[in-house]
N, C-alpha and C positions, 0 to 999 in steps of 0.2 A: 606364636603370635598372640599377643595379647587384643582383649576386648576391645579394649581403644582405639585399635585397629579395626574393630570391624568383623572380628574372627574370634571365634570359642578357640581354645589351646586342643590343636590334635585335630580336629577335623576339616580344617581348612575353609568351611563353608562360614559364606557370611550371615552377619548378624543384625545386619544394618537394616529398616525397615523397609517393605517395599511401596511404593506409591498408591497401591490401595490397602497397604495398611491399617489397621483400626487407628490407630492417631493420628494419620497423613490422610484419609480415608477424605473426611469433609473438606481437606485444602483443594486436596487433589481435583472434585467434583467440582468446587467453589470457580478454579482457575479454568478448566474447562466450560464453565456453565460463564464464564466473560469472556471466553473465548467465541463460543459459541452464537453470543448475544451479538457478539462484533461483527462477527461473518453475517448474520442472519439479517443485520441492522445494514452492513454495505449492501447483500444481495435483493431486498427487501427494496431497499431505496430506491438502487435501480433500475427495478421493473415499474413500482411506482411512482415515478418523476414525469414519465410524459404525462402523466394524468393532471401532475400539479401542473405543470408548464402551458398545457391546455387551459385548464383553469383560470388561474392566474396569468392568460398571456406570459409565460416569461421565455419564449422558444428562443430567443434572440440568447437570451444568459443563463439557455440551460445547461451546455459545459461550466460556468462559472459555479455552480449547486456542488459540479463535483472538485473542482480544482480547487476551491475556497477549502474543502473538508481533509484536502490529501497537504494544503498548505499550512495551515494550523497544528494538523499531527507532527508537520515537519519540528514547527516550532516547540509543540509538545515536546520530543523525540529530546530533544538538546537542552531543553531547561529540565525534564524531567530528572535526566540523568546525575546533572550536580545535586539537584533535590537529595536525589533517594540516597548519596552519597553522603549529604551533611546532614540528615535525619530519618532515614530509613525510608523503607517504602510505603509506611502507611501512612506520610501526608497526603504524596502522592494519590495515591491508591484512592484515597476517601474524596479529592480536590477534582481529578480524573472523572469519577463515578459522579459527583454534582454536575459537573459540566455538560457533559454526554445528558446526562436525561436536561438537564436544561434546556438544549438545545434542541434535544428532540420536540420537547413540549413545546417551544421556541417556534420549530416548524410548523410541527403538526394546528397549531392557532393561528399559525401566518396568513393576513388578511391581503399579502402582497407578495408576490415570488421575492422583491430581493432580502425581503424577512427571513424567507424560505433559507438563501444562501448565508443570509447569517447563523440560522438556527447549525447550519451545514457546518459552517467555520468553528462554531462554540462544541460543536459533538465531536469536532475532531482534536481542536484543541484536549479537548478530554480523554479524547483514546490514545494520544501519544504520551500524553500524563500514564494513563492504567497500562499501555503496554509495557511499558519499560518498568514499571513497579510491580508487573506481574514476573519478568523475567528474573527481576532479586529477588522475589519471593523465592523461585521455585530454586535458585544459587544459592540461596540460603537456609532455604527449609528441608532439601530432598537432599538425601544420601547420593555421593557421585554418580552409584552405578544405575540410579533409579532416573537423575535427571534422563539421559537417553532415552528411556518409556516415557515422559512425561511430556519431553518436547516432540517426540512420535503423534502421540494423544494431539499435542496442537494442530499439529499438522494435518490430524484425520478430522478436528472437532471444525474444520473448513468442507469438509466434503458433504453431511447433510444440508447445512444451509443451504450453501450453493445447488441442494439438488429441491428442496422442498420451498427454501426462502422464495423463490421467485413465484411457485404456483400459490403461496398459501399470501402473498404479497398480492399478487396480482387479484384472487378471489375478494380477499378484504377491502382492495380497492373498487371493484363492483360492486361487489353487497352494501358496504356501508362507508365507502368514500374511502379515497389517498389518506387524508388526515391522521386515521387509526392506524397505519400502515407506524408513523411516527409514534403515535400516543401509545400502542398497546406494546412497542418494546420498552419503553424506560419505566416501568416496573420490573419485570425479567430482570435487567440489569440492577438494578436496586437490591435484588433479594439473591443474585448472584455476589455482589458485592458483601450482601451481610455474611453470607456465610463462608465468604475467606476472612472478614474483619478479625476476628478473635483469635485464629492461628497467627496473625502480623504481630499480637501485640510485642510480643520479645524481640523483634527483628528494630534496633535502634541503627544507627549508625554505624558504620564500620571504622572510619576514624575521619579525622577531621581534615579534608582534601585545603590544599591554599585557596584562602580569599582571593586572591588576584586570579588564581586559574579557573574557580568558578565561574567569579564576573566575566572572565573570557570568553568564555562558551556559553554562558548566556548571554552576551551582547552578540558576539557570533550567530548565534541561531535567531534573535532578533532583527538583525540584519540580513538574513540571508530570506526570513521570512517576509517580511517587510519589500525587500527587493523583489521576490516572486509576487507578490501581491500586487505592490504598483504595475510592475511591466502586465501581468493579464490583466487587470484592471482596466489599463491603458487602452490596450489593445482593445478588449471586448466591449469598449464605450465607443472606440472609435469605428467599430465594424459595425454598431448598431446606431449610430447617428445619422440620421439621415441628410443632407445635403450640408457640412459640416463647414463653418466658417474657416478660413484660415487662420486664424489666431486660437480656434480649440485645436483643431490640425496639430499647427506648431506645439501645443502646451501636453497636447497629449500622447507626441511622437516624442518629445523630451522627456514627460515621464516614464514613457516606457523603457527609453536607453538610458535614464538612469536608475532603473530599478535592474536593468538587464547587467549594466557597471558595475551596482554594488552584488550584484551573486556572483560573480566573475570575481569580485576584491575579495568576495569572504573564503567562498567553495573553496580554493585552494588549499586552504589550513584547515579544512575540515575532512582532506581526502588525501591519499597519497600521493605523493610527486607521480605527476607524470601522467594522472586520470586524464584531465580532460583533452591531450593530447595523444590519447591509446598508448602509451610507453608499452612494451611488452612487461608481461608478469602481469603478477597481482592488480598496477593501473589496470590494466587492459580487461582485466574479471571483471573488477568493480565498476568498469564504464559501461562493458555488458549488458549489467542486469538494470542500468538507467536507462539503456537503449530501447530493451526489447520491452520495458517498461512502458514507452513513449507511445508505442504502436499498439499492445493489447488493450492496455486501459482505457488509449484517446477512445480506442474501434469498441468496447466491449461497454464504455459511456451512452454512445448514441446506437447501438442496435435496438432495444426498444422502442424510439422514439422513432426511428428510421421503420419499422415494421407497423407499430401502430398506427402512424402518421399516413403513411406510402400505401397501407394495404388494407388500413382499418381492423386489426386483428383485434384479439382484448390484447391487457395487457400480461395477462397470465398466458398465455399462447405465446405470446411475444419472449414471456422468461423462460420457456424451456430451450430455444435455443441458448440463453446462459446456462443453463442445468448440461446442455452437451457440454459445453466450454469446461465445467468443472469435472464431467467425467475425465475430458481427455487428459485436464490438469493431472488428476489423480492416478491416471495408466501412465503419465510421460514421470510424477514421481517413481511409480513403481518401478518402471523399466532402470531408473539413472542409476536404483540400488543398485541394479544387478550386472554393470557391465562388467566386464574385464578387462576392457583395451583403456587407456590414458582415458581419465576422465575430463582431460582440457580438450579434448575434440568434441563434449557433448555441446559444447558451447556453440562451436559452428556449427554443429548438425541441427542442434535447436533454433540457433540464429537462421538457418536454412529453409527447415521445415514450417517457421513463423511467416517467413517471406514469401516462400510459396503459398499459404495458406493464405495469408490477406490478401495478395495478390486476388485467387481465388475469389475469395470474397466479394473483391470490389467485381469481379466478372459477373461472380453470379444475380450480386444488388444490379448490374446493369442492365440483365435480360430478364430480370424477375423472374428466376429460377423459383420451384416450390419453396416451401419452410426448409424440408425434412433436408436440402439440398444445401443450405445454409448452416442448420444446425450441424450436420457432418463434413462440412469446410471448418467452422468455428469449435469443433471437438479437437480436431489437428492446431489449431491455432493453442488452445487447452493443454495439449500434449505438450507442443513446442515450447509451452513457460515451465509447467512441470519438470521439462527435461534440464531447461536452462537455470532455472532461476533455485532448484537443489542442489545441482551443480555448483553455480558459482559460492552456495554458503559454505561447502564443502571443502572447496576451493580456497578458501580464502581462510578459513582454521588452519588447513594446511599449509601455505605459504607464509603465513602468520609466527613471527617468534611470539614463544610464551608471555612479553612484555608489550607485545602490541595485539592480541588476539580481539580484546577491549575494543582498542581503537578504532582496527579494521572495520569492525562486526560494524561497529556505529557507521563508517562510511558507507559500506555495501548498505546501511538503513537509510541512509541519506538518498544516495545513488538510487536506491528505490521509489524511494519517498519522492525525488524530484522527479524523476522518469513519469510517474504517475501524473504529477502535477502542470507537466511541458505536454505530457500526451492530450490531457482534457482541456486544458487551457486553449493548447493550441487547437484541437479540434471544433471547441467551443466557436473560439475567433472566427476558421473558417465558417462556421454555421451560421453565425451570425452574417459576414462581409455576402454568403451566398445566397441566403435562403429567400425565397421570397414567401412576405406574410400570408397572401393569398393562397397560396401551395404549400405549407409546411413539410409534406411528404416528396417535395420534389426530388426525384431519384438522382439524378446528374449531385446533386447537390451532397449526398452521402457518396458517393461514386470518388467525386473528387476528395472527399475530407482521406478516404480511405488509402488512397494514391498518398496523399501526403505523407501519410500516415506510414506508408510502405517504406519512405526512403530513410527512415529510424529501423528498419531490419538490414535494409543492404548496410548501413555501418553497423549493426551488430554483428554483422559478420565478419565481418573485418576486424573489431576489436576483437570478435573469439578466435579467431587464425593468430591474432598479435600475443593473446594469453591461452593458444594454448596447449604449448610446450610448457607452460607455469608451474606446471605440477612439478616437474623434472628439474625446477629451479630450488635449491635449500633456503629458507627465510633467512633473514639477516638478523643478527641479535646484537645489534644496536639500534636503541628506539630513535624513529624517524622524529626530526625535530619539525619537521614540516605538517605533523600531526600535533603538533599541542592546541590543546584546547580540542581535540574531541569528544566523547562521550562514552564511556563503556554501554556497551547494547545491554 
């Protein structure tokens, strides 16, 4: 075997470097240390958003703080991708990293909450720019057998945030105001950023993708972002209007079905036949993990706000119940490792153990059960995305021929992306249509968001019963034409 391969001649043992390698050493720390910054920057947020929304009055559009930020990455997500394609990842990568501290600092000076939700929109625009130029990095920079440890690494550089983000978020917010909550991560990310910039510079282009199939997928993900925008928009103007004339009524129940028309016209070519319909197979995975998407995120939005508001706790008290959520996230990865029976049934068992759990949840928010009683309802709720949402990427490489593994990956990103952004939006809307100003902590009023919220698990289980036998099905190797114009993840 020769070098070139990876291999000294005669000992079989490779030569290829490993991810903390002395020359992979600073990439490695660089990509983690954005990773890290992203987790710490969602979980951080948060805990401190009731504090803004107090503040600034904004309880009515405090779902819109989070939907606005999962809608923008969406758009990131899909224009990033042709980017990094027709000149590598360090436009991106450097465009991504402006945006996010922009926005942070956007926030954190916001003299008005919907400032706030702009700030929110521009930080995510930017994280969908840096995620997906972190992902060519590391396709391009690391030796094959080293990516597996390195996407490992991501996956765990989620679990201190989520256990520290919320208490050292919440502190900062007492001590010295919400504000810094925003202002004191977008340096971190600045000097995370410096220190991948100089391992990019070699990384140009891979070769030059069609004009027209770029423009495709970037009008695509324009539209599709665009149409998520108006319909919440819509919605969350007209839940907070108070005794609302007929002719706003009329103009803002149209904007909403026609923003809800155009992601219906677009989604289709951005996912495989047969998603949004649970087709069995691969659909049926990928609608999954938009499903149980809808329900963790909308419910995992408003638990501070519902705990601070309803019981007066701080707001650091209020984020350890998220810190349980990430443990269990973290035990339901571990476990998905390790099965041995068809890994399409974790889908239902996870779709299952979600349903049960929020379920739970909404019981417990109704009789005001302790914290600790919440926090180990919301640890199983943790487990059940762990279980599911490893599964399904697993899932979906597998079923995937070598010529669309790309394409997939980008769907199940999508499928997430929107899941997260139907779940808050919508949660949002209810909050708005229920709550009354007087009472912001009114219990009935998170009670019912969470009900809602519940009948996004009973069809994820359904779709995981419909994908999953999927494992047992062989991928097909002819590219679906019903995927052009998606995105390699």
């Amino acid at each position: 075997m020769s070098k070139a391969n990876g291999k000294t001649p005669g000992d079989g043992k490779s030569t290829q470097p490993g991810a903390m390698s002395p020359e992979l050493r600073p990439l490695t720390i660089g990509i983690l240390a954005i990773i890290t910054c992203a987790a710490f920057e969602a979980m951080a947020v948060v805990t401190a958003m009731p504090s803004v929304a107090r503040e600034l009055s904004g309880e009515s559009s405090y779902g819109l703080a989070f939907s606005m930020y999962l809608t923008a990455s969406l758009l990131g997500t899909v224009v990033a991708g042709s980017w990094c394609d027709r000149r590598g990842p360090r436009p991106a990568l450097a465009v991504g990293m402006a945006l996010m501290i922009l926005g942070l600092l956007a926030a954190g000076a916001a003299p008005v909450f919907w400032l706030v939700t702009v700030g929110r929109a521009i930080s995510g625009l930017g994280g969908g720019f840096m995620i997906v130029a972190v992902y060519v990095v590391i396709g391009r920079s690391f030796p094959q057998q080293a990516q597996p440890v390195v996407f490992g690494w991501l996956a765990a550089a989620w679990v201190l945030p989520a256990l520290i983000g919320p208490v050292v978020s919440g502190f900062v917010t007492e001590q010295f105001g919400w504000r810094w909550v925003f202002l004191g991560v977008a340096p971190v990310v600045l000097a995370a950023v410096i220190i991948v910039w100089p391992k990019t510079r070699q990384l140009g282009p891979i070769g030059a993708p069609e004009a027209g199939s770029a423009r495709a997928r970037t009008l695509r993900g324009l539209a599709l972002a665009g149409g998520v925008f108006a319909a919440q928009w819509a919605v969350v103007r007209l839940a907070d209007t108070e005794a609302p004339g007929a002719g706003l009524v009329a103009g803002l129940v149209s904007l909403a079905l026609a923003g809800i028309v155009v992601v219906l016209l677009v989604l289709p070519a951005l996912l495989p036949p047969g998603t949004l319909v649970l087709a069995r197979g691969l659909p049926s995975v990928i609608a999954t993990r938009g499903l149980v998407n809808v329900a963790f995120f909308g419910t995992e939005a408003f638990i501070p706000l519902m705990l601070v508001s309803s019981r007066d706790i701080s707001a650091g008290t209020a984020g350890l119940t998220l810190s349980a959520g990430a443990l269990g996230w973290s035990a339901g990865s571990f476990v998905q490792a390790r099965v041995t029976f068809e890994r399409g049934w974790l889908l239902v068992a996870g779709s299952s153990i979600l349903s049960l759990s929020l379920g739970g949840f909404a019981l417990a928010t109704a009789v005001e059960a302790p914290l600790w009683v919440l926090a180990v309802v919301w640890s199983l709720s943790g487990f059940a995305m762990g279980m599911t949402l490893s599964s399904t990427s697993v899932l979906v490489l597998k079923l995937s021929p070598t010529t669309e593994q790309g394409r997939n990956s980008a769907a199940l990103q999508i499928s997430d992306q929107l899941g997260g952004v139907v779940g808050t939006a919508g949660a949002g809307a209810l909050f708005a249509l229920l709550h009354d100003d007087g009472n912001p902590g009114h219990v009935p009023t998170f009670v019912a968001i969470w009900l809602a919220l519940w009948v996004s698990t009973a069809a994820g289980i359904v779709s995981g019963l419909r994908g999953a036998r999927a494992s047992d099905a062989a991928p097909t190797s002819t590219p679906s034409k019903s995927m052009e114009g998606t995105v390699p993840a």
